[in-house]
C-alpha positions as CSV (number, residue, x, y, z in Angstrom):
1,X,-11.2,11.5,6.5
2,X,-11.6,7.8,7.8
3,X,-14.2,6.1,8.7
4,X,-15.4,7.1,12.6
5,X,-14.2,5.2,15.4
6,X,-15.7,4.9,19.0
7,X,-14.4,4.1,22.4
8,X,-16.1,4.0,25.7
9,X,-14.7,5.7,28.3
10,X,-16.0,5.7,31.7
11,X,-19.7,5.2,30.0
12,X,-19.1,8.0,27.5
13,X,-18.8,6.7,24.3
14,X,-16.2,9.3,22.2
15,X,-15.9,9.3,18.8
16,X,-12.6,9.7,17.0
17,X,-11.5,10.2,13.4
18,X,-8.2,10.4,11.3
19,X,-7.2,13.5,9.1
20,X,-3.9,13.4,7.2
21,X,-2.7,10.5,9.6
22,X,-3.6,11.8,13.0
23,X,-6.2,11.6,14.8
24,X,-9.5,14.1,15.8
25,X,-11.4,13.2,19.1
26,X,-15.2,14.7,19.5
27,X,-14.7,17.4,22.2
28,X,-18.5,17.1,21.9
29,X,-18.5,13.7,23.1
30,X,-16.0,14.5,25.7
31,X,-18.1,17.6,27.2
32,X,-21.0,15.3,27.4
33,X,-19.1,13.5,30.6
34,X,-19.3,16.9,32.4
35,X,-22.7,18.3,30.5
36,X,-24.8,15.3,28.7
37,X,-27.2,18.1,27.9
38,X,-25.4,21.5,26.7
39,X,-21.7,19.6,25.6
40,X,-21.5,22.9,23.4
41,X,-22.0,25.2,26.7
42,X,-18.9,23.2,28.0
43,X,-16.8,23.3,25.4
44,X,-17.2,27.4,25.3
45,X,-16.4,27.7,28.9
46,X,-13.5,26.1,28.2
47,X,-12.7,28.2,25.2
48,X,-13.0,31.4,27.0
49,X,-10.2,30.9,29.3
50,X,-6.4,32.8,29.0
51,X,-4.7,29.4,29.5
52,X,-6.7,27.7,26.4
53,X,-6.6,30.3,23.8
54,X,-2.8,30.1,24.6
55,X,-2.6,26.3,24.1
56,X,-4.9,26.7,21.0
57,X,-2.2,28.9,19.7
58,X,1.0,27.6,20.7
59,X,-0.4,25.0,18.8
60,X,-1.2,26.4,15.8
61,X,2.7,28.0,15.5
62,X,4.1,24.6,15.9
63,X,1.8,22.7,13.5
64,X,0.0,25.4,11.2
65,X,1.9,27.3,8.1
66,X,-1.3,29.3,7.7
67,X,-2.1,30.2,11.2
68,X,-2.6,33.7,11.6
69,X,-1.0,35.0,14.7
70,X,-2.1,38.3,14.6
71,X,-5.4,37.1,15.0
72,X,-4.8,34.8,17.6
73,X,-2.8,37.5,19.6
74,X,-5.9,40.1,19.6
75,X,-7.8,37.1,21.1
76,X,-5.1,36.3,23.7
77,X,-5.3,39.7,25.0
78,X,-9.2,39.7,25.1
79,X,-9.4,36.2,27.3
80,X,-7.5,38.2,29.9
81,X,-11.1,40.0,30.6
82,X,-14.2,39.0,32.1
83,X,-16.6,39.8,28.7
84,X,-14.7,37.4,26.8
85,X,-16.1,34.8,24.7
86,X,-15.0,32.1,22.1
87,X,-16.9,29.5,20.2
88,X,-15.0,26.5,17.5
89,X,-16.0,27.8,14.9
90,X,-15.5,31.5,15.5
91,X,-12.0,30.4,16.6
92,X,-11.3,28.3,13.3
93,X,-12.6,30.7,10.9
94,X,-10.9,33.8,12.9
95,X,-7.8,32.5,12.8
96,X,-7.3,29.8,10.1
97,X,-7.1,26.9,12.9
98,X,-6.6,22.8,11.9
99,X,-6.3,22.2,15.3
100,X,-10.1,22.1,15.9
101,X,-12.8,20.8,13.3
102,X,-16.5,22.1,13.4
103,X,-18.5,19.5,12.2
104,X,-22.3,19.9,10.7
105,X,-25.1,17.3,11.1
106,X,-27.1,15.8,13.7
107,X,-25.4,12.4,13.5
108,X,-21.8,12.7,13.6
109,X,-21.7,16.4,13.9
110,X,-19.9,18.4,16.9
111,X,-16.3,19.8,17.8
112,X,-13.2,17.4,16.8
113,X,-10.0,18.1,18.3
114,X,-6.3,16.8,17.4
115,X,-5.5,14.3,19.9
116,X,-3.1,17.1,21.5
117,X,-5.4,19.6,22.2
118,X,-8.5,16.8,23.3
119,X,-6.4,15.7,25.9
120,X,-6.0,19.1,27.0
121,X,-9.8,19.5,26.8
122,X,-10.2,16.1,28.9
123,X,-7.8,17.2,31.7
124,X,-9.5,20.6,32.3
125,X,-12.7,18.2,32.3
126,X,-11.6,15.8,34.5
127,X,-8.2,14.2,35.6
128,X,-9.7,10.9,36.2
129,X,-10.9,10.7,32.7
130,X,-8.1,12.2,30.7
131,X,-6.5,9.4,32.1
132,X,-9.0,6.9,31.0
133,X,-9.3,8.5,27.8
134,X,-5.5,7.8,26.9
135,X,-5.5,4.3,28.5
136,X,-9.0,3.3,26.0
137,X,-6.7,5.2,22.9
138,X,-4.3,2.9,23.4
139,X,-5.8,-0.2,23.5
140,X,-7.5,1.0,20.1
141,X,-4.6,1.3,18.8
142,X,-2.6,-1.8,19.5
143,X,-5.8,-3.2,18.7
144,X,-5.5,-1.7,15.4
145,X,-2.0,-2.8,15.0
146,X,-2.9,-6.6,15.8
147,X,-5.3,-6.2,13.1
148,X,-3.0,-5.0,10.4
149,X,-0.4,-7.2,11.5
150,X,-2.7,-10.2,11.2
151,X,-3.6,-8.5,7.3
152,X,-0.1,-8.3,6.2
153,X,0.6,-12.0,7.4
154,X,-2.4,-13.0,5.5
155,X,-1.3,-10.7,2.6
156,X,1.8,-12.3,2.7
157,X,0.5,-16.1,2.6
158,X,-1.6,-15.1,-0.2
159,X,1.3,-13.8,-2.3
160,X,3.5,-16.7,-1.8
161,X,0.9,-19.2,-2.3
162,X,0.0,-16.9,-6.0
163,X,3.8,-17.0,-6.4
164,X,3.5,-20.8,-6.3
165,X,0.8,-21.2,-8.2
166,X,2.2,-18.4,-10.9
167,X,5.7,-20.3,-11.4
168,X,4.5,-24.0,-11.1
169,X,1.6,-22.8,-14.7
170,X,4.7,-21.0,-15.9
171,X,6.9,-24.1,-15.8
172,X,4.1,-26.6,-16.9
173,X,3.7,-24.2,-19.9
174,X,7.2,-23.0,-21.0
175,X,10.1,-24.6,-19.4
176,X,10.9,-26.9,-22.4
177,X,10.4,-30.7,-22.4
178,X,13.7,-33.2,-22.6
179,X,13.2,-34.0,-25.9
180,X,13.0,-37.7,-27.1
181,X,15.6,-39.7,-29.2
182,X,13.2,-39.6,-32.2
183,X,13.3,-35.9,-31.9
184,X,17.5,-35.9,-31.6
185,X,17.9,-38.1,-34.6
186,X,15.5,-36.1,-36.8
187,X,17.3,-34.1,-39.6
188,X,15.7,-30.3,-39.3
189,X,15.6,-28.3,-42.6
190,X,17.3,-25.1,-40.9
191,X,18.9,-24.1,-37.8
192,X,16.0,-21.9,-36.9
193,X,13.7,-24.8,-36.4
194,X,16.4,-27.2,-34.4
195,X,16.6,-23.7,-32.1
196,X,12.5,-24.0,-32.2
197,X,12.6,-27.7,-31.1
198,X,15.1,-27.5,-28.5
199,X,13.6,-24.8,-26.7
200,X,9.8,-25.0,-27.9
201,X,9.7,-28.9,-28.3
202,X,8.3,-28.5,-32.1
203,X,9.2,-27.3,-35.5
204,X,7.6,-23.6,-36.9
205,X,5.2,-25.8,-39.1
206,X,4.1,-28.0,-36.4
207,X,3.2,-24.7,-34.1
208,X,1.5,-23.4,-37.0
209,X,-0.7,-27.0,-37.4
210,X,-1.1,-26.9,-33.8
211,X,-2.7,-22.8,-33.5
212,X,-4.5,-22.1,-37.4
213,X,-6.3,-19.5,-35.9
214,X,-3.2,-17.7,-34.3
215,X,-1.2,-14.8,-36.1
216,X,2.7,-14.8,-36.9
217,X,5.0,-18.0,-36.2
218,X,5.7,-19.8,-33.2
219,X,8.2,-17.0,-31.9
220,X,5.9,-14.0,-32.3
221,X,4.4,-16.0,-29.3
222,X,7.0,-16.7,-26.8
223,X,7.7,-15.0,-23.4
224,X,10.2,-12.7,-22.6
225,X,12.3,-15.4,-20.6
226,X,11.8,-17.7,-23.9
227,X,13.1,-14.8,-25.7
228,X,15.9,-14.5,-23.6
229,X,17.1,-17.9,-23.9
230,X,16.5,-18.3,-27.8
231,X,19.4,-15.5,-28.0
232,X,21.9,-17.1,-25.9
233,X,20.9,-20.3,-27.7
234,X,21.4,-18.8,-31.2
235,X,25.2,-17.9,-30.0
236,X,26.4,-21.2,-28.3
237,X,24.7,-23.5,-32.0
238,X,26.8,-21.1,-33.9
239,X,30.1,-22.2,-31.5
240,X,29.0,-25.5,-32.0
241,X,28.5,-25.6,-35.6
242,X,32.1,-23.8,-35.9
243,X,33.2,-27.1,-34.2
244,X,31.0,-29.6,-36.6
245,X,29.3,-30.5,-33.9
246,X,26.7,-33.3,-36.2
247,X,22.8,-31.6,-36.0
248,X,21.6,-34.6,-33.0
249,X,24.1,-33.5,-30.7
250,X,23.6,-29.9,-30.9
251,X,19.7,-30.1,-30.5
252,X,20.5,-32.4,-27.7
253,X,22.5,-29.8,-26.2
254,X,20.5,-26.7,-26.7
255,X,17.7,-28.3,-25.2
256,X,19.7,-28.8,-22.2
257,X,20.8,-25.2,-22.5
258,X,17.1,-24.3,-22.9
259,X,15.7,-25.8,-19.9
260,X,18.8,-25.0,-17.6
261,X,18.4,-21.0,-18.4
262,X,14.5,-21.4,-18.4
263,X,14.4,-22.5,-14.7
264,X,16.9,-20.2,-13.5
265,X,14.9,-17.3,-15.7
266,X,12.1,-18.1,-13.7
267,X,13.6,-18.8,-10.2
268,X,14.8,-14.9,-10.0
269,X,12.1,-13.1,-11.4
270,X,13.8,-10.3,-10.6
271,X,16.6,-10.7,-13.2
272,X,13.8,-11.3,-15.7
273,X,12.0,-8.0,-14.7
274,X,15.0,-5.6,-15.1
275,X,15.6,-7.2,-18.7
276,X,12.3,-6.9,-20.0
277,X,12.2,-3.1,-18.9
278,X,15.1,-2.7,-21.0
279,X,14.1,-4.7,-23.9
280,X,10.8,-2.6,-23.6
């Protein structure tokens, strides 16, 4: 159950609380308007009548799997006479009831009903404040409504701003860097590393300067996206190689490549999620 809820109506202050998504309202709390002394006395008078007990189990067949009708019929027959008597709990335990909760304790204890059956209750009780009591339920509740509203706006603020924040470190970090015309007229031992410095902005033996206390090389470190984009870049150098494309060009190239596919890696996240599941 939820944390307990109070509204004031007409000077009584009823409490209310939420099982499996609906909501309970203290019958105790409502008896009190008529009874501030003997609530329970109330609520027993009310209990003992034909026309409740056939509410209580109407009820029960329309919401309740595990009601037991047979039960509820003996007691039907019984509120017909003048003897008859019916307390929460005896009607709960009797007959399997989740209409009605009895509640133990001197603070917070009493009689809950499910909103259906407490306005029932507050009718027989009084018109006037059955009337009061739906009008105060309803202001809780767009009350309640405004509040969550007001969450998921801020929730949403939040993750856009974290989105921000997220993307802009990602692209400070691993978008590569336009690389400089000392860089594109440098002669690189293999292809590997001209793929490493067009996409990474150094050589495998520069990362490895760079991080001595890091384990692997410089692609045992790179992020799925960088991943991604070292694969594409591997096919298009061996297209340009095929065409004897000279070594500056290419790097000039792939680096171009590199930073085009990075941004638009990162721009749909969701393309990037669906691949890494499947590279997983």
């Amino acid at each position: 159950m939820s944390k307990k809820e109070t509204i004031n109506v007409k000077g009584t202050n009823v409490s209310l609380i939420s099982k499996a998504k609906e909501e309970y309202f203290s019958l105790t709390d409502i008896a009190k308007y008529r009874n501030d002394k003997n609530p329970s006395e109330i609520i027993s008078l009310w209990l003992r009548t034909f026309s409740t007990i056939e509410y209580l189990g109407l009820w029960e067949k329309l919401n309740n799997p595990n009601f037991k009708p047979h039960i509820y019929e003996g007691f039907k027959v019984e509120s017909a006479k003048p003897h008859f008597w019916m307390s929460p709990k005896k009607w709960i335990s009797e007959t399997n009831a989740i209409g009605m909760i009895s509640k133990s304790g001197r603070y917070g204890g009493g009689t809950f009903a499910h909103s259906d059956i407490a306005f029932k209750f507050a009718a027989w009780i009084s018109a006037e404040f059955e009337l009061y009591l739906i009008k105060e339920f309803k202001r809780l509740k767009t009350e309640e409504q405004k509040h969550l509203s007001s969450e998921w706006n801020l929730q949403r603020t939040l993750s856009k701003i974290n989105y921000r924040i997220h993307t802009d470190a990602i692209k400070e970090t691993i978008i590569p860097k336009i690389l400089t015309n000392e860089q594109i007229s440098y002669v690189y031992a293999n292809e590997a590393d001209l793929l490493n410095v067009a996409l990474f902005g150094m050589t495998a033996k520069q990362w490895r300067e760079a991080n001595p206390d890091k384990k692997g090389n410089i692609r045992d470190h790179a992020t799925i996206e960088q991943l991604i984009v070292l694969s594409n870049m591997e096919g298009i150098n061996a297209l340009l190689v095929r065409e004897e494309i000279h070594q500056s060009e290419r790097v000039a190239q792939l680096n171009k490549v590199a930073i085009t596919q990075m941004q638009s890696l990162i721009n749909d996240s969701n393309i990037t999620k669906k691949i890494e599941i499947n590279f997983i």
